[in-house]
Each structure stands twice: as structure tokens, then as C-alpha cells.
N, C-alpha and C positions, 0 to 999 in steps of 0.2 A: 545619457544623463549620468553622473558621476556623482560620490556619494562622497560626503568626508567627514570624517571622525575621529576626533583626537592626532589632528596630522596624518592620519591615512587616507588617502583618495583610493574608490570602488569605481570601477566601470562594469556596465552589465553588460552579461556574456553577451545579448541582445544587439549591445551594438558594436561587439570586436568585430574583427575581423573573420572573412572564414577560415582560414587555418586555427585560428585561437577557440572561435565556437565548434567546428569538428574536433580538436583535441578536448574542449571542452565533453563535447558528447560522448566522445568513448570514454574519459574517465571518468564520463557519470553512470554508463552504461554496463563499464567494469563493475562498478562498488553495486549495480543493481545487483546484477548476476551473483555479486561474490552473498549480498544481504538474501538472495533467493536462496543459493546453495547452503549458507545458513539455515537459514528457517527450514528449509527441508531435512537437513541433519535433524535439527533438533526436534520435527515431528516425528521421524523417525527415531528418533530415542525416546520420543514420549510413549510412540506407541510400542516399544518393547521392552519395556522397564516397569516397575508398576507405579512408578512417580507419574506417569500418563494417567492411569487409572483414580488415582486417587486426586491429581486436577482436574480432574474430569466431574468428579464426583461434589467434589467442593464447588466448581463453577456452573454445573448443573442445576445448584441448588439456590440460584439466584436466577429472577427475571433477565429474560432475554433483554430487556431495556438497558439495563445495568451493565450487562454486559457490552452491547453497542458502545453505551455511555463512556467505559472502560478503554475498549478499542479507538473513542472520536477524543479521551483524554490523554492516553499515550501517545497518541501520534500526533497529535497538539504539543506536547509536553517535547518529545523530540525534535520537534521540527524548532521549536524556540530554541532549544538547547543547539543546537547545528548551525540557527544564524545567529547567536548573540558569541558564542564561545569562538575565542583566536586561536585553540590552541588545537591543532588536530588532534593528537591523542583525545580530548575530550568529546569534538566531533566522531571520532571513531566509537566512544564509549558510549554515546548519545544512539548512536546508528545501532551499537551492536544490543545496548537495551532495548531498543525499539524492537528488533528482531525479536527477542526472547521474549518480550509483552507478547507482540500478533501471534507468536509459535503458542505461547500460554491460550491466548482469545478466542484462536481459531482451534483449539482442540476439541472444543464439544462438537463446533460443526462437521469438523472432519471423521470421528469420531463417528455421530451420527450416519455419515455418509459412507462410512465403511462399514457400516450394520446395515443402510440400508437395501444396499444394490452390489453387489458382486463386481471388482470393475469400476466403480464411478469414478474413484478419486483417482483412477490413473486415466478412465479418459478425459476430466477432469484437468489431469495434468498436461498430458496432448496436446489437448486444445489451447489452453496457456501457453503453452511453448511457440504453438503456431500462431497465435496472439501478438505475443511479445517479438516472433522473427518477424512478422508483417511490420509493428509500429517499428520497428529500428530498422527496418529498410525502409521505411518512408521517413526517418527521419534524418536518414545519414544519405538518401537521394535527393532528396530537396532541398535539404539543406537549411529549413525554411525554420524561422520564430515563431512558434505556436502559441508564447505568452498571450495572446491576444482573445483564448479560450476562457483565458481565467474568470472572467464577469457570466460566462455561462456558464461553468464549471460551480464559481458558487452559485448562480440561482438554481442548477440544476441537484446540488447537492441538500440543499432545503428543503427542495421538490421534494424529494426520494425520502431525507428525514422525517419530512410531513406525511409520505404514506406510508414508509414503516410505523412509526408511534399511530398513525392510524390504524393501520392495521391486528396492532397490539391491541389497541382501547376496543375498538369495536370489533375485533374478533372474525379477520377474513384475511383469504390468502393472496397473497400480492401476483404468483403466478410468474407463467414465463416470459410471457413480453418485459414485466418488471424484472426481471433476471435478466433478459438478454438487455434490456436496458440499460443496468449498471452494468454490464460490460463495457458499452459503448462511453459509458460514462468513465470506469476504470483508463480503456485506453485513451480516451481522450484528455485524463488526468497524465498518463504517461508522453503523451506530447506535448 
């Protein structure tokens, strides 16, 4: 399918070729890694500065809803910003806000998680890493178009919004099936 606007024709990566969808892949797989190794610079300067402490403090002091809220409107906000903008500098600037939003959203949770357990947040980290080698060697061995997740991907991300704000309103905890859940939902968003 081909796309056109204002004299430009789009073809999705979907239906290039595969040389063009593998080059596609690694330089989308690049900018993941380059926006990971971001965001982890800059939790690491959160948590040894006291500009950590004091986000922390300010974003603590808001419902967890709000905050979700926050996280499901930046990466909203992003993701528009990346397809409607031609000009990559501004997709770059788009990407790198994004970064410094989720490093901002995710500091209470991480935060938390390094007062809770000794350790978490790096095996934590581990396991993400083993995570993310597994989905990119399944995706650079098969080779395959996974867009086709997408209609499950939103019905399953509703799911998940419907029982967190559940879980908020009536007051119980979602647990670990629900965790390892959105994992599977996580990496199935990265395929």
C-alpha cells in the first residue's frame, strides 16, 4: 500500500523488500538502543544529583493515575510528533523529549525499587537485556512482519488500563501474573 502526500509517495516498510525491511530493522534497533542508553544515563544522573530527589518528591506527590496519565500523554505526544514531522532534526528532538519524559515518570518507580530490595533494579536490568537479545533475534531470524499484532496489542492494552484504574479505584494489587503479563505484552509491542 503506498501513501501520498503533497507529491510524496510512502511505501511501508511491510511491503519493501528484505534487504530494505533488515536495513530497516537495524536502524530502528540502533536508535532503540541509542534512546535505552539515554534513558539510563539520565536515571543515572537523577539518582546522583539531588534534581533526582527533588523529581521525585514533587512527582510523588501526585496519584499514581496522573502519573500513568502523564507517561500514556508523552508517548502519545511523541509518537505524533515522529510521524507528522519531515524533518529529522525534529524527529530526533521528538525521540530525545520522549527519553527525558519516561527517565522524569519512571523515577519514582525506580526509586522505589532501589529502597525496596537490594539488587532489584539491576536484575531488573538483566532480564531486559535478555528480553530485548531474545525479541531482536527473533526478529532479525525470521525476518517476519509482526504489524499484524497491532489489533491485539490495542485490545490488550485497554485490558491492562482497565485493571490498573481498577485496581487504583477499588484498592487491590494486580500482582505477578499481571507483571509478567505486560512483559509479554511490552515485547510483543517491540515486535
Amino acid at each position: 500500500m503506498e501513501y501520498t502526500n503533497a507529491a510524496l509517495t510512502y511505501q511501508t516498510v511491510a511491503e519493501a523488500d528484505v534487504d530494505t525491511r533488515a536495513t530497516f530493522l537495524k536502524r530502528t534497533y540502533l536508535h532503540l538502543l541509542g534512546a535505552i542508553g539515554a534513558f539510563t544515563a539520565i536515571e543515572v544522573y537523577f539518582f546522583t544529583s539531588p534534581v533526582g530527589a527533588k523529581l521525585v518528591q514533587g512527582l510523588l506527590s501526585l496519584p499514581w493515575l496522573a502519573i500513568l496519565g502523564g507517561f500514556i500523554l508523552v508517548a502519545w505526544l511523541a509518537s505524533h510528533v515522529a510521524h507528522v514531522a519531515r524533518s529529522k532534526p525534529v524527529q530526533y528532538l521528538a525521540l530525545a523529549a520522549f527519553v527525558v519524559a519516561e527517565a522524569i515518570i519512571f523515577l519514582p518507580l525506580l526509586t522505589y525499587a532501589a529502597v525496596a530490595g537490594k539488587g532489584l533494579i539491576e536484575s531488573a536490568a538483566w532480564v531486559t537485556i535478555a528480553g530485548f537479545i531474545a525479541l531482536t533475534a527473533i526478529v532479525f531470524y525470521t525476518r517476519k512482519d509482526f504489524s499484524f499484532l497491532r489489533g491485539i496489542l490495542l485490545w490488550g492494552g485497554i485490558v491492562a488500563l482497565g485493571a490498573i484504574v481498577a485496581s487504583v479505584i477499588f484498592n487491590f494489587e494486580l500482582g505477578v501474573f499481571f507483571s509478567i503479563a505486560m512483559i509479554a505484552y511490552a515485547g510483543g509491542a517491540i515486535l
